[in-house]
N, CA, C and O of each residue as an XYZ file, in Angstrom:
540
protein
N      -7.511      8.703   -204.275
C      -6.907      8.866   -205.584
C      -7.825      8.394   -206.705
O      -7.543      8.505   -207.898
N      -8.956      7.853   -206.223
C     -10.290      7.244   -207.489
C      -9.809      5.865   -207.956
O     -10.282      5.234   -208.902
N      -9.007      5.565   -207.320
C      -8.984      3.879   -207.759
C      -9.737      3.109   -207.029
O     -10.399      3.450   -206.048
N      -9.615      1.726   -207.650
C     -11.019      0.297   -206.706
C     -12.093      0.954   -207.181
O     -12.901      0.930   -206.252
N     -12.898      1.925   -208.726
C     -14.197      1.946   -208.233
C     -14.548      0.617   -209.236
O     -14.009     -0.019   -210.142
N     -16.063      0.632   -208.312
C     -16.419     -0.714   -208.492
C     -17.870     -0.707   -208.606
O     -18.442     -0.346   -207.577
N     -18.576     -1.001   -209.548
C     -20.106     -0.892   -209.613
C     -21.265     -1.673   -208.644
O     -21.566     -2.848   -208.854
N     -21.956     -0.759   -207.412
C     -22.784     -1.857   -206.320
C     -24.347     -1.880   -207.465
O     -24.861     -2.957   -207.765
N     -24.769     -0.879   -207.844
C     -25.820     -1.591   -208.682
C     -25.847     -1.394   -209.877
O     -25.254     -0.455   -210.408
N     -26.731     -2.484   -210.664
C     -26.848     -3.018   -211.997
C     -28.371     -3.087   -212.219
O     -29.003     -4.075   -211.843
N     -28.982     -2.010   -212.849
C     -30.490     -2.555   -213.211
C     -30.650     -1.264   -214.620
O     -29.858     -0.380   -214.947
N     -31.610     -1.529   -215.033
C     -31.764     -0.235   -216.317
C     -32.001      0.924   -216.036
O     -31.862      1.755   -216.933
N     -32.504      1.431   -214.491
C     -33.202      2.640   -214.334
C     -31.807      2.986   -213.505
O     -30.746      2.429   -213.222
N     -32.576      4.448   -213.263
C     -30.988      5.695   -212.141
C     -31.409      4.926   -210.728
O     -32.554      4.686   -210.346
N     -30.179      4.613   -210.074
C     -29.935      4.774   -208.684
C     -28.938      5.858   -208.210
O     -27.734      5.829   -208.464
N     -29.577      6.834   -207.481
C     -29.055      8.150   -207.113
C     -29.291      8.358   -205.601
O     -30.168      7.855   -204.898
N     -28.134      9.363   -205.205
C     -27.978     10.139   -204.245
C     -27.300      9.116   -202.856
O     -27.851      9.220   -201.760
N     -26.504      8.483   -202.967
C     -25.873      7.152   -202.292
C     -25.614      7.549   -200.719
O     -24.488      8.047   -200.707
N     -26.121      7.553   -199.454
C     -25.582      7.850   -198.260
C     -25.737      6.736   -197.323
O     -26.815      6.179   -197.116
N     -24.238      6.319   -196.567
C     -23.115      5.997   -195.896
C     -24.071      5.956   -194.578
O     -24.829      6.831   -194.159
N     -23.806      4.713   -194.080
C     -24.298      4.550   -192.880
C     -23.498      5.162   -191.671
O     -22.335      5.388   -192.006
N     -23.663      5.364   -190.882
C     -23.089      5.840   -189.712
C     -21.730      4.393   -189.515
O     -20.501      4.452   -189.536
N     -22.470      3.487   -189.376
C     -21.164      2.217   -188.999
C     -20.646      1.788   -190.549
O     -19.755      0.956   -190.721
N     -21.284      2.427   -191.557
C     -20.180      2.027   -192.526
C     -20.791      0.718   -193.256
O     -20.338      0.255   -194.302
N     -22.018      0.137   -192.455
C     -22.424     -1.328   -193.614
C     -23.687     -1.305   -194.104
O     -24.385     -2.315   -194.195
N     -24.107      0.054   -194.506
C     -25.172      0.089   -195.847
C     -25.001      1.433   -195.988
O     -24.420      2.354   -195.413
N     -26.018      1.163   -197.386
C     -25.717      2.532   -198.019
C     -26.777      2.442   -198.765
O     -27.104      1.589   -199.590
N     -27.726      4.207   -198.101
C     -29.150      4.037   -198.880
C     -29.302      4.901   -200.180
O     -28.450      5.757   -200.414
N     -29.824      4.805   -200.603
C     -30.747      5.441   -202.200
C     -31.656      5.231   -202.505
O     -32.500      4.460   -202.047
N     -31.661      5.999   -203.493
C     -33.145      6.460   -204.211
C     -32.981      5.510   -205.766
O     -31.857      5.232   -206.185
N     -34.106      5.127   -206.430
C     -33.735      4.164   -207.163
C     -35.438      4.216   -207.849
O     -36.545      4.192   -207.311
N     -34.911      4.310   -209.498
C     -36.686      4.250   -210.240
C     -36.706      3.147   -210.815
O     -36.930      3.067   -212.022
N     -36.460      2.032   -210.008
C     -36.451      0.432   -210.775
C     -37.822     -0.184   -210.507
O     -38.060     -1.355   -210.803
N     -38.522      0.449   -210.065
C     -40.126     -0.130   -209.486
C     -40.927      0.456   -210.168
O     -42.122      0.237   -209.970
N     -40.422      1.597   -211.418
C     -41.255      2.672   -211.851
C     -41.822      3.641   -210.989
O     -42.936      4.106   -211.227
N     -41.040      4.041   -209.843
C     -41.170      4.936   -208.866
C     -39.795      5.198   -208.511
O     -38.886      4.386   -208.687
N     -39.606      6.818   -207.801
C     -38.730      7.065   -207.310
C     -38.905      6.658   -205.489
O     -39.501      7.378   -204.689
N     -38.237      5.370   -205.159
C     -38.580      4.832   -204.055
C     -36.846      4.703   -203.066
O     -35.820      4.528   -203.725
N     -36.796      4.787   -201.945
C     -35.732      4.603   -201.350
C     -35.241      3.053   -200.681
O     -35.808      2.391   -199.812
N     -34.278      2.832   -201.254
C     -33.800      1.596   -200.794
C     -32.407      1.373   -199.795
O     -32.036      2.371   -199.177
N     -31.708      0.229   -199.640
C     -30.936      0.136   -198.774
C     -30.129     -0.877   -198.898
O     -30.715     -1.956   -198.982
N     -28.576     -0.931   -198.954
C     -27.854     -2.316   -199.272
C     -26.836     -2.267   -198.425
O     -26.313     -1.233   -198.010
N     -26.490     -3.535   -198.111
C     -25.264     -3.680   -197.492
C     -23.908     -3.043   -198.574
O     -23.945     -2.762   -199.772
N     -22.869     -2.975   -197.670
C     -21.832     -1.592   -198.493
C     -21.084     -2.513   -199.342
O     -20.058     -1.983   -199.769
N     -21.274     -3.837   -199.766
C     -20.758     -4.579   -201.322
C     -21.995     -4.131   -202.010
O     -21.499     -3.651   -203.029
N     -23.121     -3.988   -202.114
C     -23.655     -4.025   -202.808
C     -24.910     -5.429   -202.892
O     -25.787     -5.739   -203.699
N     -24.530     -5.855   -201.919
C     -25.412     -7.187   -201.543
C     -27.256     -6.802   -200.725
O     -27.425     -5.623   -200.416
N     -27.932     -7.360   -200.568
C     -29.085     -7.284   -200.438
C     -30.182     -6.019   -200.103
O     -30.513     -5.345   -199.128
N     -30.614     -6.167   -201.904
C     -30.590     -4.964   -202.190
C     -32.438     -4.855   -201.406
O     -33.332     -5.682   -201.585
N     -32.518     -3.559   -200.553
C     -34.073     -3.524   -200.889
C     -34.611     -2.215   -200.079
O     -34.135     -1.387   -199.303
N     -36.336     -2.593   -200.919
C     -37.417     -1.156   -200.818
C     -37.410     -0.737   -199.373
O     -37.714     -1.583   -198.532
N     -37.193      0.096   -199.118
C     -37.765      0.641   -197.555
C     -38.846      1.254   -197.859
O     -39.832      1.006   -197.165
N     -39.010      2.540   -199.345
C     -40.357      2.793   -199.146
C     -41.192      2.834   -200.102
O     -40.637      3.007   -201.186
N     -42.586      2.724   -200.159
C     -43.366      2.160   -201.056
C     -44.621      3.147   -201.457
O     -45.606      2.835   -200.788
N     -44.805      3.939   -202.100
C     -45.398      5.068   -202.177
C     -45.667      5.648   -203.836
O     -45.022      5.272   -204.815
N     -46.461      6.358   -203.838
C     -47.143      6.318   -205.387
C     -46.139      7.651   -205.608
O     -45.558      7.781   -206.686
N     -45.941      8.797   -204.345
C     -44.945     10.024   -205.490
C     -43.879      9.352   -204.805
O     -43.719      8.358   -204.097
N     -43.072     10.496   -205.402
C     -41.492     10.406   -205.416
C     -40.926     10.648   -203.685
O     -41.245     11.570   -202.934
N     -39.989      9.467   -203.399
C     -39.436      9.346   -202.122
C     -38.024      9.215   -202.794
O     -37.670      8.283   -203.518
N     -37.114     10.546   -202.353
C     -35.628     10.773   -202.622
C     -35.238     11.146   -201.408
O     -35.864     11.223   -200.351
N     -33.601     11.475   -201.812
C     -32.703     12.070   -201.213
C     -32.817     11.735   -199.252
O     -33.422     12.246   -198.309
N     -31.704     10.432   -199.476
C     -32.024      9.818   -198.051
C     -31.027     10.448   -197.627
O     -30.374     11.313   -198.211
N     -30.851      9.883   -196.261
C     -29.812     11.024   -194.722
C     -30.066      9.990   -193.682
O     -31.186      9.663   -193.289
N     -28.807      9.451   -193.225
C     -28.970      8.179   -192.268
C     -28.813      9.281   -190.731
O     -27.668      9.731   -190.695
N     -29.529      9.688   -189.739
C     -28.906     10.064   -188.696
C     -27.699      9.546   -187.710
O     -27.539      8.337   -187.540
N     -26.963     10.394   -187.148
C     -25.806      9.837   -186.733
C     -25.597      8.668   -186.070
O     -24.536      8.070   -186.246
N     -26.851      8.025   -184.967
C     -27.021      6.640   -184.297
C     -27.068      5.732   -185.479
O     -26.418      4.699   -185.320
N     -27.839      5.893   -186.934
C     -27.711      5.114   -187.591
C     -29.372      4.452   -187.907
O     -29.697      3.958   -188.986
N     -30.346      4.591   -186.625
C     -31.730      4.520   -186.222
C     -32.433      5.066   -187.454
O     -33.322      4.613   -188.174
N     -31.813      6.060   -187.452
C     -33.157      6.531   -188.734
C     -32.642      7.229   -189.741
O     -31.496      7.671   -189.663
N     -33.571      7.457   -191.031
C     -33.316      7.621   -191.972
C     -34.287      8.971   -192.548
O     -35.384      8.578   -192.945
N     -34.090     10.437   -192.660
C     -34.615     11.508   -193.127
C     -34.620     11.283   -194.834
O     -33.576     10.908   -195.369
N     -35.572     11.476   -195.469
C     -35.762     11.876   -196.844
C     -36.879     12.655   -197.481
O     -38.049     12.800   -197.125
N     -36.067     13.219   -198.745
C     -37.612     14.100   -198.990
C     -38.626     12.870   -199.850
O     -38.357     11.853   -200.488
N     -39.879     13.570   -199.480
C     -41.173     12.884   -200.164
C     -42.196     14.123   -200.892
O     -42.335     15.253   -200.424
N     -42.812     13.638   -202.056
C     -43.520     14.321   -202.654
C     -44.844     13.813   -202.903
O     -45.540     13.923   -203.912
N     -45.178     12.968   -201.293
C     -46.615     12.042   -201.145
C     -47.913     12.726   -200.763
O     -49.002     12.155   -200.815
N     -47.669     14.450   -200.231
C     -48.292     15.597   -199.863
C     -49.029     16.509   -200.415
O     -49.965     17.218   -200.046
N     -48.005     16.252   -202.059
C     -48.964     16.728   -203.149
C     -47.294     17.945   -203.362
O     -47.156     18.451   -204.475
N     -46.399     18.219   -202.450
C     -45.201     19.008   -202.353
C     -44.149     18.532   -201.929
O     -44.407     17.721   -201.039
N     -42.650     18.663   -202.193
C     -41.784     18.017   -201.457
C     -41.795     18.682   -200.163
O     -41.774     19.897   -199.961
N     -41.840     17.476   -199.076
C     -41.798     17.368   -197.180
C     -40.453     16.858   -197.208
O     -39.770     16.380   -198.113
N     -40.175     17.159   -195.563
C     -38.908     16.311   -195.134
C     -40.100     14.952   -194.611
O     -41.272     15.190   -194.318
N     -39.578     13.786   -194.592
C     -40.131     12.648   -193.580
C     -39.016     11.846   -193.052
O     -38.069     11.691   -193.823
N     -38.929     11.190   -191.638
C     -38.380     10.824   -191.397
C     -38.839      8.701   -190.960
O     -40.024      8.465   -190.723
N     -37.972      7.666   -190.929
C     -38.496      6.619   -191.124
C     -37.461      6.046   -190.069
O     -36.554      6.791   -189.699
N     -37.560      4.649   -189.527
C     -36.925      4.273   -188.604
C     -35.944      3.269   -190.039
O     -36.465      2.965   -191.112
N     -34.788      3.003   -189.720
C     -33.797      2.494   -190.510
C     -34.052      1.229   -191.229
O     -33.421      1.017   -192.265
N     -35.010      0.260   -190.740
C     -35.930     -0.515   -191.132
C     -36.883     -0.057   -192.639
O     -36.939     -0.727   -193.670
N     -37.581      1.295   -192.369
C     -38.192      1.765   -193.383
C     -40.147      1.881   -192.918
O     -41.152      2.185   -193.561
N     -39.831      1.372   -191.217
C     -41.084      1.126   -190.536
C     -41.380      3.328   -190.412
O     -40.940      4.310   -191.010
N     -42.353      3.064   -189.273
C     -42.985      4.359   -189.123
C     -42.242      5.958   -189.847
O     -41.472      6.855   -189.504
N     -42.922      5.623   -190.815
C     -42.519      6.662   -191.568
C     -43.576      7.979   -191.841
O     -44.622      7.749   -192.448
N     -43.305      9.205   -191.430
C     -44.085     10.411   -190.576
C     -43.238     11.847   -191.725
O     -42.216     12.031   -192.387
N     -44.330     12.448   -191.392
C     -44.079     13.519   -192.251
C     -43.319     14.414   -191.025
O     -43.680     14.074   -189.898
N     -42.480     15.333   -191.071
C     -41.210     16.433   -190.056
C     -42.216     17.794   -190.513
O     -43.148     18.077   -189.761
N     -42.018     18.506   -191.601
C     -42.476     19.726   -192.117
C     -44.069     20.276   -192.301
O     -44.549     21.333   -191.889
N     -44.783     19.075   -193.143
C     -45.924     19.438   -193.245
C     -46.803     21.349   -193.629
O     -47.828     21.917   -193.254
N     -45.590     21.705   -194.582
C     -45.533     22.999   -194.764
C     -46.322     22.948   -196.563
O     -46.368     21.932   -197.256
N     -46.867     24.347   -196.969
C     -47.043     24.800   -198.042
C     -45.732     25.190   -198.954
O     -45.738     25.744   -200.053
N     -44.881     24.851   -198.370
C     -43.575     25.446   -199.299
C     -42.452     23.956   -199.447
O     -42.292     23.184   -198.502
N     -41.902     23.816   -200.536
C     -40.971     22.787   -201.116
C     -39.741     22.714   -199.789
O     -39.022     23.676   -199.521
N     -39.697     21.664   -199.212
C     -39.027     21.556   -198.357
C     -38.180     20.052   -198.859
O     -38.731     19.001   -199.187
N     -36.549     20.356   -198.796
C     -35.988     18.937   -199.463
C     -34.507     18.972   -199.234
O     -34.055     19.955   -198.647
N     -33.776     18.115   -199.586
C     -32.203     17.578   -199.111
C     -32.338     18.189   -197.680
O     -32.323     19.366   -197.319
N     -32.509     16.713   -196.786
C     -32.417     16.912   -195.510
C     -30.727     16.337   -195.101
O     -30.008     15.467   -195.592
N     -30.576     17.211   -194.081
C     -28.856     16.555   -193.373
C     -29.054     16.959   -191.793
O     -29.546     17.948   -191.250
N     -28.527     15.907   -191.361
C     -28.825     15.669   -189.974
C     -27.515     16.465   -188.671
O     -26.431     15.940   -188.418
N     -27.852     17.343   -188.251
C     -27.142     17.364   -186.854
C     -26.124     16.324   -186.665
O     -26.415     15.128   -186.629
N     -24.678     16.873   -186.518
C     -23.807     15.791   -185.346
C     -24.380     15.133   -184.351
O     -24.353     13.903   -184.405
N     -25.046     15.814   -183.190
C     -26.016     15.317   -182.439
C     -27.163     14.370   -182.603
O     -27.673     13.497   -181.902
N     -27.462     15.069   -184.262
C     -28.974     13.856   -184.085
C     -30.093     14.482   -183.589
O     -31.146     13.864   -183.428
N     -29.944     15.858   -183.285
C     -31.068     16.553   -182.471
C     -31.663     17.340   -183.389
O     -32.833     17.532   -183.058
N     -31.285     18.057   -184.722
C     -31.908     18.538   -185.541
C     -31.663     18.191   -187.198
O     -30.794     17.423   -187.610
N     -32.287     18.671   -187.744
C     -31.930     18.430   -189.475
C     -32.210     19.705   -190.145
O     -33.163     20.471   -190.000
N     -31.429     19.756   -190.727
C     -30.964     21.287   -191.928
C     -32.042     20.695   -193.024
O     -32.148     19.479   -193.181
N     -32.997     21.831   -193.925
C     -33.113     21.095   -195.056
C     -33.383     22.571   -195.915
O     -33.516     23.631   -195.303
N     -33.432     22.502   -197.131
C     -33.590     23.817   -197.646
C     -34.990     24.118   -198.211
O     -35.449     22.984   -198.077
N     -35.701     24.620   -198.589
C     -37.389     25.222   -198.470
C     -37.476     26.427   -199.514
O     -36.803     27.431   -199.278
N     -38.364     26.369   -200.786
C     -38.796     27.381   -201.515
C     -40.576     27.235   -201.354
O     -41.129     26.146   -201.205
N     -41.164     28.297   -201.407
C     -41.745     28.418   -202.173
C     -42.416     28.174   -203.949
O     -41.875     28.667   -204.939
N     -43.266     27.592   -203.970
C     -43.770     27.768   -205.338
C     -43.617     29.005   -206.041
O     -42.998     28.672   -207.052
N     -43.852     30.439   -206.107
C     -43.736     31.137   -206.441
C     -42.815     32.400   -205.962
O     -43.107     33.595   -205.903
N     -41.269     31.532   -205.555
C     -40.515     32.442   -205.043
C     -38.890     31.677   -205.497
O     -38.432     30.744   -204.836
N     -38.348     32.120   -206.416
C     -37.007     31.133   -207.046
C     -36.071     31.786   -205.632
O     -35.300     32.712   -205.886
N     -36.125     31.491   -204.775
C     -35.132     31.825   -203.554
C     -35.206     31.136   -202.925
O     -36.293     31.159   -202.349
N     -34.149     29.880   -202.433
C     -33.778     28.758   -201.528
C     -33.498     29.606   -200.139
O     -32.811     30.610   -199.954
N     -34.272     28.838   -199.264
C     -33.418     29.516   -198.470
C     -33.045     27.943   -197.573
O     -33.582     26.864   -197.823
N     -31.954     28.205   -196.460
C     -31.929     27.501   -195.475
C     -32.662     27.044   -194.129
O     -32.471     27.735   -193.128
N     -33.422     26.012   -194.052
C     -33.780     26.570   -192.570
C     -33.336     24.872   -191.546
O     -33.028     23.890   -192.222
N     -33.358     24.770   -190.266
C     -33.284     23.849   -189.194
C     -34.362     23.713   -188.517
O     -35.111     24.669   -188.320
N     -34.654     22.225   -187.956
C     -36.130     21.893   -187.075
C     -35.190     20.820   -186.847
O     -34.501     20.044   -187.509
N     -35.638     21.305   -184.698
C     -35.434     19.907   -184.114
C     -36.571     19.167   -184.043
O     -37.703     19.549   -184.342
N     -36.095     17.606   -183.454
C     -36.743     16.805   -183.051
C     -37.056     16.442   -181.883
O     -36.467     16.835   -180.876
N     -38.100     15.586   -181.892
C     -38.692     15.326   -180.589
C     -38.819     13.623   -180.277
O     -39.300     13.224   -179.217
């Protein structure tokens, strides 16, 4: 019904794109409080807030997989937006796509076995959909 809302962060810059842990006790984002668009992670009050990733372009739009283990987001550290994926920590963090074309908003399989993300071209205004499992 939209009642109880309640503000988890407070700083001058956008914290965007908020996703729900699998068990329900954090909740990651994207956040330009470092003067970067960097992805962070808090417990679900809003309590200890912090960087998972640390990178000169833009690291958005996080996706917790269903175990909760890892965390898909796009990055624009390639010179293009990639999918990359990072262990929930914010440790080994690896590029998925590694493509010439804008690849971004990743969402993960029920399973956990693949991720949806959508992909243009530079010189083609047509999104399309595509899926890549993992290994």
């Amino acid at each position: 019904d939209g009642s109880s809302q309640r503000r988890l962060t407070n700083n001058s810059d956008d914290d965007e794109s908020p996703a729900w842990s699998p068990d329900g006790g954090s909740i990651a984002f994207y956040s330009w409080r470092d003067g970067n668009r960097e992805i962070y992670v808090m417990n679900a009050d809003g309590s200890s807030q912090r960087r998972l990733t640390n990178n000169t372009a833009y690291d958005t739009d996080p996706a917790w997989s269903p175990d909760g283990r890892f965390i898909a987001f796009e990055s624009y550290r390639d010179g293009n937006a990639e999918i990359y994926v990072m262990n929930a920590d914010g440790s080994n963090q690896r590029n998925l796509t590694n493509r010439s074309d804008n690849d971004g908003h990743p969402t993960w399989s029920p399973d956990g076995r693949s991720i949806a993300f959508h992909s243009w071209l530079d010189d083609d205004a047509q999104v399309e959909i595509y899926v890549m499992d993992l290994r």
